[in-house]
C-alpha positions, 0 to 999 in steps of 0.5 A: 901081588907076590908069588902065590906061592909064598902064601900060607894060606895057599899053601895050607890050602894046598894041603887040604886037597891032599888031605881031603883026597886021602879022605875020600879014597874011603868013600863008597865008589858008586859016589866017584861022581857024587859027593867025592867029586864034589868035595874034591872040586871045592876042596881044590878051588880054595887054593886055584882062586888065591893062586888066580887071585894074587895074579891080578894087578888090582886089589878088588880083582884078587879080593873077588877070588878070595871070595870065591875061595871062602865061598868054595871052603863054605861048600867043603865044610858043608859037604864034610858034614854031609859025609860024616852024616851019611857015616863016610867019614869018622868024627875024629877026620871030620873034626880035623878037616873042618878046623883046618878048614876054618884056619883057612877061612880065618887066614882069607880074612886077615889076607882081605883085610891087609889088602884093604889096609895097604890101599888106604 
């Protein structure tokens, strides 16, 4: 695979850890260890299994962790909502958080989709 690096979509995931860690800053600090970690540990496994991914020879090994990544933006979406629930989040963040994160979801597949339409 090429370098990671030169991925949008890692690239656009990467940014979304930013995002979502200035989101979180607002968050009530008796939930550093609750639902701010849990968001900022999915937010981040997005981008750390499409960097771990596209360093795997075969292409079943990176669609694997390409899995994972929409799996942990599935969570990141989830736990968002939850926030913006519980009034730690206004709707007009939360709205834009979540379509970044359904671009990504979106940029996942087509990745999942050209890896499998070059091994035909």
């Amino acid at each position: 695979m090429n370098n990671f690096k030169e991925l949008k979509v890692w690239q656009q995931s990467v940014d979304l850890v930013t995002d979502v860690y200035n989101l979180t800053r607002i968050f009530p600090s008796e939930e550093i260890y609750g639902i701010t970690s849990q968001i900022r540990r999915s937010a981040i496994s997005i981008p750390s299994n499409i960097a771990e991914g596209a360093g795997r020879i075969k292409t079943g090994d990176f669609n694997h962790f390409l899995n994972i990544a929409r799996g942990s933006s599935n969570e990141l979406e989830t736990q968002l909502i939850i926030a913006e629930r519980l009034g730690f989040l206004n709707e007009k963040k939360s709205s834009e958080t979540l379509n970044k994160i359904d671009s990504i979801q979106r940029m996942i597949t087509g990745l999942q989709k050209s890896l499998f339409s070059h091994d035909s």
